[in-house]
C-alpha positions as CSV (number, residue, x, y, z in Angstrom):
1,X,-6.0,81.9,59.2
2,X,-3.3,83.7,57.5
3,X,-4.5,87.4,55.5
4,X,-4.3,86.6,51.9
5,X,-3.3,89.2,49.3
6,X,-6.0,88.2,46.9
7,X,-9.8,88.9,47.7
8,X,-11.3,86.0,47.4
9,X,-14.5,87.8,45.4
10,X,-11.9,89.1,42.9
11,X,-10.4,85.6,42.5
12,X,-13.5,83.6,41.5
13,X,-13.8,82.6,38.5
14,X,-9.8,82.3,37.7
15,X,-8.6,78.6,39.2
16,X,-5.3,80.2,39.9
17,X,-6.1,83.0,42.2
18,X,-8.6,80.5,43.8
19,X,-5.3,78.2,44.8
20,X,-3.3,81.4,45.8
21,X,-6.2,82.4,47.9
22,X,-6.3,79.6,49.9
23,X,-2.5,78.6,49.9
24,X,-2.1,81.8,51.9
25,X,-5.1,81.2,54.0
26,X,-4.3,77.4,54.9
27,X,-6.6,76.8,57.8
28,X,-4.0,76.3,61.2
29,X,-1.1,78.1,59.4
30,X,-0.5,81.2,60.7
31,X,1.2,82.2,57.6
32,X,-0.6,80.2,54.9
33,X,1.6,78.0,52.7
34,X,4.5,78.9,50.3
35,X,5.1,77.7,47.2
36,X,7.3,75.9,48.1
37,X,5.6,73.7,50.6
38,X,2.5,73.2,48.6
39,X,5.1,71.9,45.8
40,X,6.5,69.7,48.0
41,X,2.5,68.2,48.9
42,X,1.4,68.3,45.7
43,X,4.6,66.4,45.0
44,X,5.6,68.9,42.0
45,X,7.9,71.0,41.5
46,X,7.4,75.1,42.7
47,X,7.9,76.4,39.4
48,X,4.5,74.2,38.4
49,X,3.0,75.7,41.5
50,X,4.0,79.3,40.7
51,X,2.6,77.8,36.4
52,X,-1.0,76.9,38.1
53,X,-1.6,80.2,40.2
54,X,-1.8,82.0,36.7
55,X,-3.8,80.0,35.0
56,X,-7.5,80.9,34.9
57,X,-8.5,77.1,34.1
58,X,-6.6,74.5,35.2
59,X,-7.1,71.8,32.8
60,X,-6.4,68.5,35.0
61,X,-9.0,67.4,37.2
62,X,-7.5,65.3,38.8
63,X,-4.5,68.5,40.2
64,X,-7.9,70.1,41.1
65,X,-9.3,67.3,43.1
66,X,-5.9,67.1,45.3
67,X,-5.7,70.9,45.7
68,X,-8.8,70.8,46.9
69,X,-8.3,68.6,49.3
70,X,-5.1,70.0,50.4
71,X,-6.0,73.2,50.6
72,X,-9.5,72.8,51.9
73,X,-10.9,74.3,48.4
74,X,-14.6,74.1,47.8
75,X,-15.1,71.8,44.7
76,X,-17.4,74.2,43.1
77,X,-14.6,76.7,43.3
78,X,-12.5,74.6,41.0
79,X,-15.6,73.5,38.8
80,X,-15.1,70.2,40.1
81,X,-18.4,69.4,40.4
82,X,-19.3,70.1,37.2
83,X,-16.9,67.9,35.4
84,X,-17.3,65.1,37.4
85,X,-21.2,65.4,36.2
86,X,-20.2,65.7,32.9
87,X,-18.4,62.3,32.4
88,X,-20.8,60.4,33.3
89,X,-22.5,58.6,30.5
90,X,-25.6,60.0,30.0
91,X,-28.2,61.9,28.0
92,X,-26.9,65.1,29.5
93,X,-28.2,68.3,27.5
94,X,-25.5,71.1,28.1
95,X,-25.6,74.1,29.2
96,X,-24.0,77.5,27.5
97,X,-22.3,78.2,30.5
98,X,-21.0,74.9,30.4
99,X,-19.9,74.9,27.1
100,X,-18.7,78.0,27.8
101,X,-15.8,76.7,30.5
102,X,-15.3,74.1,27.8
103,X,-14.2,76.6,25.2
104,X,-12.4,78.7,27.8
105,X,-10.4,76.0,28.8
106,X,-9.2,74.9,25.4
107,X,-8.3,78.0,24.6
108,X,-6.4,78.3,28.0
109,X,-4.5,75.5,27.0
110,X,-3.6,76.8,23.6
111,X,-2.6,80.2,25.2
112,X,-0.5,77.4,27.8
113,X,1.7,76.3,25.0
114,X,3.2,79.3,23.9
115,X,3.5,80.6,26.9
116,X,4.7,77.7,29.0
117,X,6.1,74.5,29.2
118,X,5.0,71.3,26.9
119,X,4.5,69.6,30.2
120,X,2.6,72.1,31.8
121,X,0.5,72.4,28.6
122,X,-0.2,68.7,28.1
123,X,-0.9,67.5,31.4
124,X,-4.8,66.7,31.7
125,X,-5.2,66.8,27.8
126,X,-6.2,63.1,27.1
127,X,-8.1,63.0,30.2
128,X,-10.4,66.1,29.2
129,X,-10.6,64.3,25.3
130,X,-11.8,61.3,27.0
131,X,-14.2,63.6,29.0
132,X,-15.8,65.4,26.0
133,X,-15.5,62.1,24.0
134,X,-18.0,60.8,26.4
135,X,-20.4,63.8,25.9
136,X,-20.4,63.3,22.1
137,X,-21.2,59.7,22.5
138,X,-23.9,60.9,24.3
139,X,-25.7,62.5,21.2
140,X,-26.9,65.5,23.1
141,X,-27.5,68.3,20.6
142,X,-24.6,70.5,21.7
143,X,-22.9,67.4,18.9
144,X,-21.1,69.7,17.0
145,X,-20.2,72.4,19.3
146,X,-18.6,69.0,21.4
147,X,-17.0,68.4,18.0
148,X,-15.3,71.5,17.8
149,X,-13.9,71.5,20.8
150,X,-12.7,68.3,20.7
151,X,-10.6,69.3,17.2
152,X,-9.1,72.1,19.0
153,X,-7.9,69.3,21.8
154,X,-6.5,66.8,19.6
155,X,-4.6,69.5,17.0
156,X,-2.8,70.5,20.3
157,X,-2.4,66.6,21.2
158,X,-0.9,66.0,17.7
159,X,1.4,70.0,17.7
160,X,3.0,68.2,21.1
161,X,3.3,65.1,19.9
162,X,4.8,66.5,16.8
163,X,7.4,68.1,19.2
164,X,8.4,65.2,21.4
165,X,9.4,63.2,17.6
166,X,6.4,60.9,18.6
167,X,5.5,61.6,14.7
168,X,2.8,58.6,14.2
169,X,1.1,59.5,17.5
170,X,1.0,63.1,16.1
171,X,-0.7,62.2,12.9
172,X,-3.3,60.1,14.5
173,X,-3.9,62.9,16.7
174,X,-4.4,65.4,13.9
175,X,-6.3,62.6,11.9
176,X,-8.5,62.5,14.4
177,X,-9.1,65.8,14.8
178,X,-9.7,65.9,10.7
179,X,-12.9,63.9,11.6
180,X,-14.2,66.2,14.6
181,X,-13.6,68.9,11.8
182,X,-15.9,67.7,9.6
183,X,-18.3,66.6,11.9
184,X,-18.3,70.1,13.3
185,X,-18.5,71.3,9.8
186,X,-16.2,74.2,10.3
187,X,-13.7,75.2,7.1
188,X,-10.7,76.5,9.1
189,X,-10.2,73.7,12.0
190,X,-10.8,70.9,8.7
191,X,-7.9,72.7,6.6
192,X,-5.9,73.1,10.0
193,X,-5.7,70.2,10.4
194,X,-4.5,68.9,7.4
195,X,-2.4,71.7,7.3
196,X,-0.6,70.2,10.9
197,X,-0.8,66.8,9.3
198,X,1.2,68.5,6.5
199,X,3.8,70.0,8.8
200,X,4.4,66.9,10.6
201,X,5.2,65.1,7.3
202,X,7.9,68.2,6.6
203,X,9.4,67.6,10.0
204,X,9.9,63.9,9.1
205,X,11.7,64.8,6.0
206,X,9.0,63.2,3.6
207,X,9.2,66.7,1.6
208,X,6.8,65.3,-1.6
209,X,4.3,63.8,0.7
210,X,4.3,67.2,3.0
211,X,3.9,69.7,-0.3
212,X,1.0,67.6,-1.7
213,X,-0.7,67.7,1.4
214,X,-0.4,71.4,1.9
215,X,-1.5,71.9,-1.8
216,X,-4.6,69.7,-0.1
217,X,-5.0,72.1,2.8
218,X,-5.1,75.1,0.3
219,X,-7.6,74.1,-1.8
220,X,-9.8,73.1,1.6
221,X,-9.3,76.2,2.6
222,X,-11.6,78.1,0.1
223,X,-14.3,78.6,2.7
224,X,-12.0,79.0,5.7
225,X,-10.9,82.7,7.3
226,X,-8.0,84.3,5.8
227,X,-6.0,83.6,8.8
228,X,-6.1,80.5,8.7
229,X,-4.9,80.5,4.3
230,X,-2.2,82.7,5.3
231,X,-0.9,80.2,7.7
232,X,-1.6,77.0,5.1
233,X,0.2,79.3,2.8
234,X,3.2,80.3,4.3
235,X,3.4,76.3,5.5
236,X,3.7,75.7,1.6
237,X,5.8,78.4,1.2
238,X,8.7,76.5,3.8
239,X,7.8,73.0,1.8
240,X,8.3,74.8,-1.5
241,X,11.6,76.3,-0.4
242,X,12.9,72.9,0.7
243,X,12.0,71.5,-2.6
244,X,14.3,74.4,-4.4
245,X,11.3,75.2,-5.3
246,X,12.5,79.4,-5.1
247,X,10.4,81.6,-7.3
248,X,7.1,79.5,-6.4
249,X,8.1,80.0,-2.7
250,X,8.4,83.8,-2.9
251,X,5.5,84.0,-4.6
252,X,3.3,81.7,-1.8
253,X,4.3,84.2,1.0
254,X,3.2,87.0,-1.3
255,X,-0.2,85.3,-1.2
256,X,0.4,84.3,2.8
257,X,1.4,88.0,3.2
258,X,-1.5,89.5,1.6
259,X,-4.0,87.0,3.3
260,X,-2.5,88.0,6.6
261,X,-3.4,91.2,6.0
262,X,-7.1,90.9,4.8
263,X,-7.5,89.3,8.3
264,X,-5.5,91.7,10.9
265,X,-8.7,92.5,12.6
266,X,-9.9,88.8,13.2
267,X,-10.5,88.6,16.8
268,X,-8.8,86.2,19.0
269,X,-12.1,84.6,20.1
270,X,-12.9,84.4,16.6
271,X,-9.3,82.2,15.6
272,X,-11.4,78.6,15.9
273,X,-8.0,77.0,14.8
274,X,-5.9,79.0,17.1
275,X,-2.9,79.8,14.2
276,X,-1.9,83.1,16.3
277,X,-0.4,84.4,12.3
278,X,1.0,87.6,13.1
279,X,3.8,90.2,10.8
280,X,6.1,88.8,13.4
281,X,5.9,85.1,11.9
282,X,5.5,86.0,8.3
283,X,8.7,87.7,8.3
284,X,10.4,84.7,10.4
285,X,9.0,82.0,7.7
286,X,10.1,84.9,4.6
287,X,13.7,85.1,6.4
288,X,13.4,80.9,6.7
289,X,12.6,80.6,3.0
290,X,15.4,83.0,2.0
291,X,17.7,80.9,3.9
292,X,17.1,77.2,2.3
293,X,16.9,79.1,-1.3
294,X,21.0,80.5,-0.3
295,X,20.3,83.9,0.6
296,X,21.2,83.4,4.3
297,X,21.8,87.2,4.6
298,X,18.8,88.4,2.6
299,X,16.8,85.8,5.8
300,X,19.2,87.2,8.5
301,X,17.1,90.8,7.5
302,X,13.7,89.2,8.2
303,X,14.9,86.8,10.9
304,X,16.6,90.0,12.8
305,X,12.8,92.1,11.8
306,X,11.2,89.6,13.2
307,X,12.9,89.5,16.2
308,X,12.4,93.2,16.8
309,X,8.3,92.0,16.6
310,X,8.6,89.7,18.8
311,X,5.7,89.6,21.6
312,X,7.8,88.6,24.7
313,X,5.0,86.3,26.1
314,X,5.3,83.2,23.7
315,X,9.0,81.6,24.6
316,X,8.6,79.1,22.1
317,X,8.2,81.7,19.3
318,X,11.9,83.4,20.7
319,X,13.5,80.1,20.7
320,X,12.0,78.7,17.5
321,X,13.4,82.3,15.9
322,X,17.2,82.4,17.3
323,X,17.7,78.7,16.4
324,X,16.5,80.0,13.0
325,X,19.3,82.6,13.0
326,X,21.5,80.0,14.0
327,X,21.1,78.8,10.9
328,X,20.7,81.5,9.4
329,X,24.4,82.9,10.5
330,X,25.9,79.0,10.2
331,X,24.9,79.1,6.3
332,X,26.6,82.7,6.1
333,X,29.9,81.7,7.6
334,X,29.0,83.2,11.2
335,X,29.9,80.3,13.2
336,X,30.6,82.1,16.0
337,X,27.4,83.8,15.8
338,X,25.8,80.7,15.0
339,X,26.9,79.0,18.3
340,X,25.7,82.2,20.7
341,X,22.2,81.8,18.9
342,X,22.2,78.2,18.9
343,X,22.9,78.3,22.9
344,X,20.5,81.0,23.9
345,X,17.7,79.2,22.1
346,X,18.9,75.6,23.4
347,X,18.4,77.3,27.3
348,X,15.5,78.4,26.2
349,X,14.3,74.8,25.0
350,X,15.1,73.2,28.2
351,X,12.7,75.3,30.2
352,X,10.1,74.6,27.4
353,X,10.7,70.8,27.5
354,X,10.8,71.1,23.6
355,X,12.6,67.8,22.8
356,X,12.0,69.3,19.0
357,X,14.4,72.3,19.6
358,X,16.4,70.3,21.5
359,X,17.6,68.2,19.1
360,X,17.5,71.1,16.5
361,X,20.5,72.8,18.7
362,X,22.1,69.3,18.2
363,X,21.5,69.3,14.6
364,X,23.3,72.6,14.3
365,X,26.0,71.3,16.2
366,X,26.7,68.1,14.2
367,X,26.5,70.8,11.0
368,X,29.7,72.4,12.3
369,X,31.3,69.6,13.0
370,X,30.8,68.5,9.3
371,X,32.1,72.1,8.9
372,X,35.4,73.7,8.0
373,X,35.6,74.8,11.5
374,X,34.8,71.7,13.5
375,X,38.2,72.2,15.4
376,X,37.0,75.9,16.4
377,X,37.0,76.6,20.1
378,X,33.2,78.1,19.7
379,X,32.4,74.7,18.6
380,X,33.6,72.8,21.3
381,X,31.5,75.3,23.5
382,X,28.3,74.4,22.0
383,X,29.0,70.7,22.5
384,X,30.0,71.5,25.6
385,X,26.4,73.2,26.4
386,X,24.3,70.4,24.8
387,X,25.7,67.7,27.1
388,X,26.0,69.7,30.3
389,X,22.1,69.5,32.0
């Protein structure tokens, strides 16, 4: 057996070092395994292989089943054992430390989609709904804990849904997690929700339906954190802008703003609803909301602050922000600007598999086409990008 470089007593506990462990220590390898030829036995790629050894829970059980048989892992190692208990049907009574690998593998997974791939993030979803689905059913008193949990599942479900254009999936999703809200009776995942719900509406262009709903999630929110106002807040503030709505925008992120501030010292374990509001997005959504009222330079100041905030672990928050600037610099005349922007972010969106963003870049590009310089060389180069894989 190969000499790993992880201790095996360090690595317990954390899924990935467990497979890292033993793909260097695969029984009759002298050398263990790379990457690349557990990829190729797993039948996945290596960049999902190099994904799963740093993730602490790795959500599918099924991945874990077949690493542990390919690798020779212990199923207890992988909390196999466990999970397979727990979906059977049965009057099983929890345990904290149970629920305790429940929560840490939500919030794993939450963690996994702005850090990673949408792939990545939503493989094994439905199958651990369906899991903890079964546990509620089983009306052990842990109900409402299960209930929470199972919100936090299905607002991811119906955010990734909401980002592949599936946009009636998404709101079932985030209807469903509406009702695992209330039966959990927690404030900030119940005006989350509709909060998403709201957001999914915007996306779909059904602007009067989106700001009446968000006006909803406000008023729901009375009892919820201020995190999680400032988010439903500066979500109204984007729907207010795109109605013309301009003074009544800049005041709603004055009210986001000052709500995000009330709650800077909210812990992460405390964030039920997982919004992740930081100064970083206020000023993105401030420099968004500038730009739809025609101040496109007056936004690219908050877009380019935010940028400078940036954490550079969440991808999907840097391309989100230069497609933003794209616009930004295409509704100041930039268009060469607006092109290197809109390229950067669309690279960036192909590694995410964000079919949202995407199509965004392409949205940008059909705007300069419509533009006064849709026979500009930088133009062609962005078309050129968006078909080239």
């Amino acid at each position: 057996m190969a000499k790993s470089p992880v201790i095996l007593d360090e690595a317990i506990g954390h899924h990935g070092k467990i497979v890292k462990y033993y793909r260097c220590a695969v029984m009759n390898q002298p050398r263990g395994w790379t990457q690349e030829q557990l990829a190729e036995a797993m039948s996945v790629s290596t960049r999902w292989v190099q994904e799963i050894e740093k993730m602490e829970y790795i959500q599918d059980i099924n991945r874990r089943k077949a690493l542990a048989i390919i690798l020779g892992i212990p199923a207890a190692l992988l909390n196999i054992d466990r999970l397979e208990r727990l979906s059977e049907r049965s009057t099983i009574q929890l345990q904290p430390a149970t629920l305790k690998d429940l929560e840490d593998g939500v919030r794993s997974r939450w963690h996994l989609y702005h850090s990673s791939s949408n792939q990545i993030t939503e493989e094994g979803l439905l199958e651990q709904i369906e899991i903890l689905e079964q546990l509620a059913d089983t009306g052990a008193i842990n109900e409402k804990h299960i209930a929470r949990i199972l919100s936090q599942n299905y607002q991811l479900a119906g955010i990734l849904a909401r980002d592949d254009f599936k946009y009636s999936r998404a709101k079932k999703y985030l209807r469903d997690a509406l009702i695992f809200a209330k039966e959990a009776g927690s404030p900030d995942l119940i005006a989350a929700s509709v909060a998403r719900l709201a957001l999914v509406l915007l996306r779909q262009g059904r602007e009067d339906d989106a700001l009446l709903m968000y006006y909803e999630a406000a008023d729901l929110s009375k009892t919820a954190q201020s995190v999680v106002r400032g988010y439903i807040y500066s979500g109204l503030a984007e729907a207010l802008a795109r109605k013309g709505l301009r003074d009544d925008c800049y005041r709603t992120l004055d009210i986001a703003e000052k709500l995000f501030n009330q709650a800077r010292n909210i812990s992460s374990e405390d964030d039920l609803a997982f919004i992740y509001l930081t100064t970083q997005s206020l000023q993105d959504k401030r420099g968004e909301c500038y730009v739809l009222s025609g101040q496109p330079w007056k936004g690219i100041e908050y877009l380019q602050l935010a940028e400078k905030l940036l954490d550079g672990s969440s991808p999907r928050n840097h391309c989100r922000l230069l497609l933003q600037q794209a616009e930004a610099f295409l509704a100041a005349g930039e268009p060469d600007i607006c092109v290197e922007y809109t390229i950067e972010g669309l690279q960036i969106a192909r590694t995410l598999g964000s079919a949202g963003n995407i199509n965004w870049a392409s949205e940008i590009h059909a705007k300069l086409l419509a533009s006064a310089w849709k026979n500009e060389p930088v133009v062609g180069k962005l078309g050129a990008a968006i078909v080239a894989e």
